[in-house]
TORFI-260778 format. One line per 4 residues: number of its first residue (from 0); their letters; for each residue x, y, z of C-alpha. Coordinates in Angstrom, 3 decimals, m for minus. Example, Ala and Ser with C-alpha at 12.3 -4.5 7.8 and 13.67 -1.06 7.14 Angstrom:
BEGIN
0> as> 12.300/m4.500/7.800 | 13.670/m1.060/7.140
***
This chain:
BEGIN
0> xxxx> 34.447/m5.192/m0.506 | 35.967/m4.990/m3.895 | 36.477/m1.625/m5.955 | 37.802/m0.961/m8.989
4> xxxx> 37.690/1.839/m12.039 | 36.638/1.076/m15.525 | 37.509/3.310/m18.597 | 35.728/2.323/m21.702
8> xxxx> 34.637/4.512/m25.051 | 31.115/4.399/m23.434 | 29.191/4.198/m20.629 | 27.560/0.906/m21.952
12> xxxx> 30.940/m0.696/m22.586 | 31.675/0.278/m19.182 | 28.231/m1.118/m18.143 | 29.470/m4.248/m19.269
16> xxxx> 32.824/m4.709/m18.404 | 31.318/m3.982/m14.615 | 28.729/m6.742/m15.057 | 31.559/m9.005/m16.345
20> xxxx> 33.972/m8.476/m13.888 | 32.020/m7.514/m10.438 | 29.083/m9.725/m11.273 | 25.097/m7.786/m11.937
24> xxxx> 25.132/m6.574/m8.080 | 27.858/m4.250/m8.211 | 27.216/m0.441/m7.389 | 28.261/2.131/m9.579
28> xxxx> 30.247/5.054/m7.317 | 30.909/7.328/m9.464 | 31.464/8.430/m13.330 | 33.326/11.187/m15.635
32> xxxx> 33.841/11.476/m19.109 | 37.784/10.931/m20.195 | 38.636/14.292/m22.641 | 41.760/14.613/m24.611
36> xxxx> 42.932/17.522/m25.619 | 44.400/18.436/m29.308 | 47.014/20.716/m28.949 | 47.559/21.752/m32.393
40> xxxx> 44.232/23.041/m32.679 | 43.722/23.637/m29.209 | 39.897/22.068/m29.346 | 39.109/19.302/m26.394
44> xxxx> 37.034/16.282/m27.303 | 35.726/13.612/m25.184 | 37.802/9.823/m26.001 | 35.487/8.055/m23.732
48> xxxx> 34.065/7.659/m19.927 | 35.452/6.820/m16.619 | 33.446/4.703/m14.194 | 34.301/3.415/m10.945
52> xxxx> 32.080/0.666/m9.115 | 32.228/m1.000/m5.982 | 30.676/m4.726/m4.844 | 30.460/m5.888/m1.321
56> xxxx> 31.343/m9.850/m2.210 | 33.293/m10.680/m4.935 | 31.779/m12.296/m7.739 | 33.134/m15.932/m8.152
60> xxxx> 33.857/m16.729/m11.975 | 34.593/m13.349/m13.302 | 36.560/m11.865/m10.386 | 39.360/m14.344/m9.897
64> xxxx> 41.199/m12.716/m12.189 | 40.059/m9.020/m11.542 | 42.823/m6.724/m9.698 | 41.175/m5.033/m6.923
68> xxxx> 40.622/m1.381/m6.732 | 43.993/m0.330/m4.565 | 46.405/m2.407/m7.543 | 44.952/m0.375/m10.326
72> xxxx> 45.260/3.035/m8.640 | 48.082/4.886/m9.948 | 50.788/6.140/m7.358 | 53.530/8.635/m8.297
76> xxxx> 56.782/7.108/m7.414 | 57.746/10.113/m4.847 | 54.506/9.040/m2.628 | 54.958/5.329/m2.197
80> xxxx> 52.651/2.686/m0.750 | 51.484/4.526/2.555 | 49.579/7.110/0.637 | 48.528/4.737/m1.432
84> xxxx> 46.876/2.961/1.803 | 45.362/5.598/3.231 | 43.757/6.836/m0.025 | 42.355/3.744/m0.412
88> xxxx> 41.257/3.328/3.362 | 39.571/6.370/3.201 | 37.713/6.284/m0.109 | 36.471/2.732/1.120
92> xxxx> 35.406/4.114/3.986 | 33.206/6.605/2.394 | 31.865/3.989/m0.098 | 30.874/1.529/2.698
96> xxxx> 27.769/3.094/3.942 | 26.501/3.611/0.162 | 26.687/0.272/m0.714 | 25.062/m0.856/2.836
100> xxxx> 21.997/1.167/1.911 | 21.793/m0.440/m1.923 | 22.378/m3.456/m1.118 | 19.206/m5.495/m0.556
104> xxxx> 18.886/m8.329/2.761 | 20.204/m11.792/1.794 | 17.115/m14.191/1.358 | 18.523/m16.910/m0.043
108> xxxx> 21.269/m18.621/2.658 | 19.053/m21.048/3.925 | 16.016/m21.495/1.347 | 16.394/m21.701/m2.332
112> xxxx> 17.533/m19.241/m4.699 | 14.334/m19.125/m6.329 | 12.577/m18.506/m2.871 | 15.283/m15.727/m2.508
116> xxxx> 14.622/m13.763/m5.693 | 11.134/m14.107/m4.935 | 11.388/m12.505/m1.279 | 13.676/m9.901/m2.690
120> xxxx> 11.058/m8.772/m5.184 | 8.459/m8.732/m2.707 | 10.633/m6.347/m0.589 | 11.493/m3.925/m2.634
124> xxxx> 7.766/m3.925/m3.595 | 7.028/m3.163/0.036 | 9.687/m0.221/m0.424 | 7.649/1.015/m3.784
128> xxxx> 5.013/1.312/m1.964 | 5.863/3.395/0.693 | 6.365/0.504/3.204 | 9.339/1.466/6.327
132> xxxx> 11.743/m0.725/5.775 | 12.211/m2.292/9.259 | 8.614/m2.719/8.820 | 8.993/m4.628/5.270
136> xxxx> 12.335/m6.284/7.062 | 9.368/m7.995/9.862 | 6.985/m8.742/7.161 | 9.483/m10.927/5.085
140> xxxx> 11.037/m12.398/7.749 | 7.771/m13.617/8.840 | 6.973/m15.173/5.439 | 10.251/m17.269/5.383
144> xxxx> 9.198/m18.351/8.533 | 5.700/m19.727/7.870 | 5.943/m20.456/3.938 | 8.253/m23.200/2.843
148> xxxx> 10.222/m22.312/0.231 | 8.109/m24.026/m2.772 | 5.413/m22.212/m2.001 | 6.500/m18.697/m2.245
152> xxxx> 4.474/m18.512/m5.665 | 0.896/m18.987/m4.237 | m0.305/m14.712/m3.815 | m3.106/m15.780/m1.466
156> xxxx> m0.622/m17.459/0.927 | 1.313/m14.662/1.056 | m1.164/m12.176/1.380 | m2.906/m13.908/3.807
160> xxxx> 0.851/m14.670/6.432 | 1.209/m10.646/5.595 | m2.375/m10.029/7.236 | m1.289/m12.339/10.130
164> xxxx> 1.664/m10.830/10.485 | 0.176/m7.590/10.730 | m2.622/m8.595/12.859 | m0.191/m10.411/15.663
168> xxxx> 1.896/m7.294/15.477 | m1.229/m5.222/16.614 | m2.885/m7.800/19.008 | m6.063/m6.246/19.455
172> xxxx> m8.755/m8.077/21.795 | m11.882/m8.891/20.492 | m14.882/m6.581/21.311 | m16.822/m6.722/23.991
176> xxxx> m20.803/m7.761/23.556 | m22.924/m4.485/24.149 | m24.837/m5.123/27.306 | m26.257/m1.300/27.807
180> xxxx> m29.538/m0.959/26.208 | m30.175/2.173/23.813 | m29.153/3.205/20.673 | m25.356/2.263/19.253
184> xxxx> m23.902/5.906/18.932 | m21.319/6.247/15.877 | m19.716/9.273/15.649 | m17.370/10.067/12.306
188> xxxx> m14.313/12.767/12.730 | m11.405/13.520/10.882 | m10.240/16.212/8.999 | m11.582/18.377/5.918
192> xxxx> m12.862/16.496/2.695 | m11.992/12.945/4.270 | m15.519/11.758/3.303 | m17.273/11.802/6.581
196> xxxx> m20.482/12.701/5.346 | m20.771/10.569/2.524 | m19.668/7.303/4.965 | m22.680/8.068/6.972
200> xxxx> m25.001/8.154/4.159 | m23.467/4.580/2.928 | m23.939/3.016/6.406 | m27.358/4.026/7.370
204> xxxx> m28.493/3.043/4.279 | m27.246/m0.054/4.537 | m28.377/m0.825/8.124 | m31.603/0.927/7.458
208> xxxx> m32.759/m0.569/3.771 | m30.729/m4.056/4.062 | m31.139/m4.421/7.795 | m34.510/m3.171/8.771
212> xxxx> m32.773/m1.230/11.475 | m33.909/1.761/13.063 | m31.774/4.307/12.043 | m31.123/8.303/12.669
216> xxxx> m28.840/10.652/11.812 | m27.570/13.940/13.865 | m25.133/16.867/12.471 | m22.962/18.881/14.618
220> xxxx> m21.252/19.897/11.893 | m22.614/23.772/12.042 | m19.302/25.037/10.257 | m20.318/23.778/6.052
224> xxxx> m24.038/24.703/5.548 | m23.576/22.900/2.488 | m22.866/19.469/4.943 | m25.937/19.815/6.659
228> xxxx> m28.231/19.934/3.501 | m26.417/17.363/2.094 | m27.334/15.038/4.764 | m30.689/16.254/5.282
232> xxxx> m31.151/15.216/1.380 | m29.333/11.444/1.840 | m31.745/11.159/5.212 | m34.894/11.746/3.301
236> xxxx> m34.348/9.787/0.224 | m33.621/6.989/2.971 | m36.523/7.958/4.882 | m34.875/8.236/8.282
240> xxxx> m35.382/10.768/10.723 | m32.273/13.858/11.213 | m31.643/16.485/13.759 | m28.659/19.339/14.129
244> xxxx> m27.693/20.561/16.882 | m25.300/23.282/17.520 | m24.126/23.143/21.134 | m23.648/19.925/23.124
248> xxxx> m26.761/20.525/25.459 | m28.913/20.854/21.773 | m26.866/17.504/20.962 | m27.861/15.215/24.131
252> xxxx> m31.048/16.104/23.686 | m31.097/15.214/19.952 | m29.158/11.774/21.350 | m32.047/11.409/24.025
256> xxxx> m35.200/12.043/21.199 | m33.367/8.729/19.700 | m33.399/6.698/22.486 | m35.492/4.210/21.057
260> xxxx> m33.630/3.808/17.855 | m31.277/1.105/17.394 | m28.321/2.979/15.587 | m27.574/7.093/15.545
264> xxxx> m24.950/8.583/13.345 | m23.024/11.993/14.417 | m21.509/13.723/11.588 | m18.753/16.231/12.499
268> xxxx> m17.367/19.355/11.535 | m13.869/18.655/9.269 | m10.855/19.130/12.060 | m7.590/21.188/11.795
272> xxxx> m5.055/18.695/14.046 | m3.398/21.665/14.726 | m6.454/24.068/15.513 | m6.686/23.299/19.888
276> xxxx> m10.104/25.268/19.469 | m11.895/23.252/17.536 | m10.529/19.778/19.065 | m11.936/21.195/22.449
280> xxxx> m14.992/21.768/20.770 | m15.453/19.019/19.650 | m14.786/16.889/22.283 | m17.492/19.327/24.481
284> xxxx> m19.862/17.684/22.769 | m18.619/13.769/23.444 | m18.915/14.526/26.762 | m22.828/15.691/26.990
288> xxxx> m23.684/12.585/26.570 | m22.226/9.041/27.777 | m21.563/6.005/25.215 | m20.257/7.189/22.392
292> xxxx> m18.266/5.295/19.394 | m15.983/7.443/17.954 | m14.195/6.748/14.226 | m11.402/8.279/12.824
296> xxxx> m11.459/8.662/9.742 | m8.507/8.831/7.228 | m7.848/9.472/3.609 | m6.035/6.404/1.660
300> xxxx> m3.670/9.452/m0.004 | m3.278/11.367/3.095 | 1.145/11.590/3.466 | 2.186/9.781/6.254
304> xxxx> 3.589/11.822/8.338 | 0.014/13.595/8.145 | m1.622/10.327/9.162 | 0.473/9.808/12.296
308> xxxx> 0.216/14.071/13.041 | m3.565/13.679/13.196 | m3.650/10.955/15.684 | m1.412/12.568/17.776
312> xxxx> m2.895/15.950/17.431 | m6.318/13.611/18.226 | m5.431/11.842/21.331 | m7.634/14.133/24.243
316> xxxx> m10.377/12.433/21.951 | m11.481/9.165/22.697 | m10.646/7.422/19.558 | m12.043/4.159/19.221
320> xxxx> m11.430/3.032/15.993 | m10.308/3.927/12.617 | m11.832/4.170/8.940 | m9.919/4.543/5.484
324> xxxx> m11.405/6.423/2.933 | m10.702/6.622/m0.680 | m9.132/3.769/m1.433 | m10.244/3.820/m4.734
328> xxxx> m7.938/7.112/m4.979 | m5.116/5.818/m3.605 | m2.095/3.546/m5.702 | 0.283/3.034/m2.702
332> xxxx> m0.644/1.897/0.517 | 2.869/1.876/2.612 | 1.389/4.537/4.072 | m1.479/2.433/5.632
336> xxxx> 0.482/m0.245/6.516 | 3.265/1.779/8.901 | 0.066/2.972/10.244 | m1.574/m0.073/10.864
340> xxxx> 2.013/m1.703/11.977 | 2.074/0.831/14.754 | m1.042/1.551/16.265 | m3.628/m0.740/17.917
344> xxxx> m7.064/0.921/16.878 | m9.160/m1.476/15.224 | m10.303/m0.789/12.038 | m13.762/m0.656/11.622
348> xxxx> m14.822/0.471/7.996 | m13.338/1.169/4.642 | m14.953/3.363/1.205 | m13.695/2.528/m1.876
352> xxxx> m15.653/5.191/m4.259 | m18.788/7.737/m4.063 | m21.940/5.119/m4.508 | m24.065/4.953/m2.049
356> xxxx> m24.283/2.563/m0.439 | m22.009/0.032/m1.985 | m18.764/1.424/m1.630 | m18.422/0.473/2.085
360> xxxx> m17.174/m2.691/3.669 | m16.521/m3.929/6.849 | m12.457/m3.038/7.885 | m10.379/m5.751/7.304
364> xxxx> m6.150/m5.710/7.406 | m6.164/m8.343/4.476 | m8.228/m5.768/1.962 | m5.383/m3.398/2.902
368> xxxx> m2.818/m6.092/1.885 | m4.515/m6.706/m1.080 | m4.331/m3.165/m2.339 | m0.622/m3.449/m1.423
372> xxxx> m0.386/m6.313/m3.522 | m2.454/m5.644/m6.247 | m0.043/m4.668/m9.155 | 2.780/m6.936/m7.891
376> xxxx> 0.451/m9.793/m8.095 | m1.220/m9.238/m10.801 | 1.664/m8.978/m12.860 | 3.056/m12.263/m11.843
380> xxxx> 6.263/m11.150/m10.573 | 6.083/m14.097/m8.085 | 7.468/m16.851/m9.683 | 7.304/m20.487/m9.596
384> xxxx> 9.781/m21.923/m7.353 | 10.492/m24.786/m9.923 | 10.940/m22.451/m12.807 | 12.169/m19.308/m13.989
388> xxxx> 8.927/m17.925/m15.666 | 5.695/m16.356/m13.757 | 2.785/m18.529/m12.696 | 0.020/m18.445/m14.211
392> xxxx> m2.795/m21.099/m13.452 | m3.949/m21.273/m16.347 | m6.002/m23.935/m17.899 | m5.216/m25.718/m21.310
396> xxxx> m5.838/m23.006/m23.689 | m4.009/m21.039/m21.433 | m6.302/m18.918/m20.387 | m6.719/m18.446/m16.221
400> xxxx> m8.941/m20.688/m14.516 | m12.114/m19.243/m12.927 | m10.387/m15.741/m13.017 | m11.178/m12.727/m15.261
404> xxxx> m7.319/m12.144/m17.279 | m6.072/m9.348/m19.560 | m2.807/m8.430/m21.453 | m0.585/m6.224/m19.337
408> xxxx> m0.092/m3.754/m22.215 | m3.780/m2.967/m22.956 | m6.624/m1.792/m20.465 | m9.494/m4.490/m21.563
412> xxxx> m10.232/m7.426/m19.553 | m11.806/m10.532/m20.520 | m13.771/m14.238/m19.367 | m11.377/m17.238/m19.570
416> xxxx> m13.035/m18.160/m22.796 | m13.117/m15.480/m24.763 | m11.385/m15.418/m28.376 | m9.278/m12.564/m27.326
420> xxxx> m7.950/m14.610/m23.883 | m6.309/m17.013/m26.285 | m4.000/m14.628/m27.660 | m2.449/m13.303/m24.907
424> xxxx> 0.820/m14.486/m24.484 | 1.315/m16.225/m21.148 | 4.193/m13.653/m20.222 | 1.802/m10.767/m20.802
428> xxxx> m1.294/m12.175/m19.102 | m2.809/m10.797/m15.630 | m5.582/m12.247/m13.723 | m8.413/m10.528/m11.526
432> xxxx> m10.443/m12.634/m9.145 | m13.567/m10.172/m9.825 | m14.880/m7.876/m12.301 | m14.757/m5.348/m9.280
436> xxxx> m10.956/m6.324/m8.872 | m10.141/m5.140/m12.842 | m12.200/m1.714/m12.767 | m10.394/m1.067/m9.678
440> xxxx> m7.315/m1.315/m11.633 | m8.493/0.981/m14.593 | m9.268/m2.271/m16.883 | m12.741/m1.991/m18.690
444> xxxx> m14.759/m5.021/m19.776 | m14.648/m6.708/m23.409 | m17.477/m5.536/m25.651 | m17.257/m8.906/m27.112
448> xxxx> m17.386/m11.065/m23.915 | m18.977/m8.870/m21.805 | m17.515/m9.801/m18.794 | m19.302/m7.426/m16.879
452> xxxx> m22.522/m9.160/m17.043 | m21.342/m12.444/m16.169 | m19.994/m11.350/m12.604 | m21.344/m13.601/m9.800
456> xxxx> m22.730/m9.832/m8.047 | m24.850/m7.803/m10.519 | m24.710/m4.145/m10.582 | m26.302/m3.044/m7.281
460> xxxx> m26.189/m5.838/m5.403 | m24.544/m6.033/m1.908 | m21.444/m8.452/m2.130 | m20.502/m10.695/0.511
464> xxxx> m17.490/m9.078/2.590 | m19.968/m5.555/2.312 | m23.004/m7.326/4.142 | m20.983/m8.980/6.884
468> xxxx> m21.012/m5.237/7.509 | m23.842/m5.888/9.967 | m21.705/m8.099/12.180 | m19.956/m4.887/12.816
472> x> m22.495/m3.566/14.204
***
């Protein structure tokens, strides 16, 4: 480790002289402004700034002839070199763990140094978004493992090694063909204002319009009034049959009225995790009947340590799998991720907004990904490993190839050929895969290319990944 003290007339002379002579990763440990005092007028006035930084290797060209930190400390004469030592031992000492947090892992000692920059980026991205950092430490080591080292620019490659690495982590088995005849039985918890209702309404409109299944919905939820009328409403606009029921004997025999339907929802009262009451409760009425699916489901902007208090507080209830909600509300996803990295319950469906029924979709790890990744990669901060500036893909006028692009500093997206694509400046330009992907982002269409209307999905229609829904199920 080398430390040493600048004094300069400002902090950005100082800023410099530590660039110059520690190199651009040095630490800065500490800084005071340098005041003289006039003695004639007795009036004190600041002649400048005091800074004193601190680099754990020493930087090759500038620092060869830099004097470290212990030859530039000034010793009275009475003191001599021991307390020179041990002042410097100790103030080291204190320094060291400082600069071991700071400091980011070295990516670069066996791949390139464009590969290294690149991983670096991507980690502290993982850190931005809330991601543990042992966890982000797994995740890149797995990438350097499986991507060579030119290929560190391609997003879907490393989105999709991130959603393997994520799915070996959690090894879950692959589920088990129903063989007992009856109804499926899907029953949403979770906690207050989650969106359980609304998720019900989504699916059995989907499985009952798109599907031609049999479909009908039950309420336990006896707590919110307001609930029950709401699904009573979404039921018979769908034209599907509903019960309540407000004890578990009134709920098996709801469950047994349906016996000849092929799918019956459960909505639930909102849980407090830390309410026994009303987990006991609720799991009362599991228990009346026998098969039972139930989903957990959890809010995209939920903290945490929330997310991980809720399971716990959850576990005398047979969770079965989980459901994120508001994802459209959410712009950091670490959260998710830690969650994902350390439990094993499958995840079964995710909402991305209020319309119903399109904003539902099958669970999938890699969607989560990709809402971790969606401002790093959109922004081209992963570079090309042959050359200094971001990748682009862009065809000959520059615009991106089969993608939907837009200037980083405004909120309008365009097509690849529209008037306005050609004068964004590759540096500034960001690409969207969908018309879906931009809104998301807070981008709106271009009156003049309309965008919008020239999206592969129309305005209402199911896409792809949302009717492979039914292979859920």
């Amino acid at each position: 480790m080398q430390i040493k003290r600048f004094e300069a007339r400002d902090m950005t002379t100082a800023l410099k002289l530590i660039k110059r002579d520690l190199g651009p990763e040095a630490v800065i440990l500490s800084a005071r402004s340098l005041k003289v005092e006039n003695r004639f007028l007795g009036s004190v006035k600041t002649a400048g700034v005091e800074v004193t930084a601190a680099t754990d290797s020493y930087h090759s060209a500038a620092s060869s002839n830099a004097e470290p930190y212990s030859s530039v400390l000034s010793v009275d004469a009475s003191g001599g070199g021991r307390r020179k030592k041990m002042f410097t031992n100790s103030f080291q000492n204190r320094t060291k763990s400082l600069v071991h947090r700071r400091s980011l892992p070295d990516y670069g000692n066996r791949h390139s140094r464009q590969k290294g920059d690149t991983l670096a980026g991507i980690f502290q991205h993982l850190l931005s978004q809330g991601v543990n950092r042992d966890v982000a430490n797994d995740l890149i080591e797995f990438i350097k493992k499986e991507i060579p080292a030119k290929q560190t620019d391609i997003k879907d490659r490393i989105i999709s090694k991130i959603t393997a690495a994520l799915e070996r982590k959690r090894n879950i088995p692959g589920r088990a063909s129903r063989t007992k005849a009856g109804p499926k039985i899907l029953a949403f918890i979770g906690p207050s204002g989650v969106g359980k209702t609304t998720a019900i309404a989504k699916l059995a409109a989907r499985q009952a319009i798109e599907r031609n299944k049999k479909v009908a919905l039950i309420s336990i939820d006896s707590c919110r009034i307001a609930a029950t009328a709401e699904l009573r409403i979404y039921a018979k606009a769908i034209e599907i049959p509903f019960k309540t029921a407000a004890t578990p004997s009134a709920f098996a025999a709801a469950v047994n009225a349906y016996r000849k339907y092929d799918l019956v929802l459960v909505d639930t009262p909102g849980i407090n995790p830390e309410n026994n009451k009303e987990i006991d409760d609720l799991r009362s009425y599991f228990e009346a009947i026998g098969s039972i699916e139930v989903h957990l489901l959890l809010s995209a902007g939920t903290k945490e340590a929330d997310l991980y208090n809720t399971i716990a507080c959850l576990r005398e209830i047979p969770i079965q799998h989980l459901v994120f909600t508001k994802l459209d509300e959410s712009t950091t996803f670490g959260n998710l991720i830690n969650l994902l990295f350390d439990n094993q319950y499958p995840l079964s469906f995710l909402t991305t907004g209020r319309q119903v029924p399109d904003s539902i979709e099958t669970g999938s790890v890699k969607k989560i990904v990709k809402c971790l990744f969606g401002s790093f990669m959109n922004h081209s901060q992963i570079s090309n490993s042959g050359t200094s500036n971001p990748v682009h893909l862009t065809t000959s006028h520059g615009s991106a190839q089969d993608d939907y692009v837009a200037n980083k500093n405004s909120d309008v997206f365009h097509c690849p050929d529209c008037k306005w694509t050609l004068k964004i400046k590759p540096k500034n330009m960001i690409t969207f895969s969908s018309v879906e992907d931009a809104k998301t982002q807070h981008f709106v269409p271009c009156r003049d290319c309309q965008p919008a209307a020239n999206d592969t999905f129309p305005a209402g229609t199911p896409r792809k990944d949302k009717i492979r829904i039914s292979s859920y199920l």
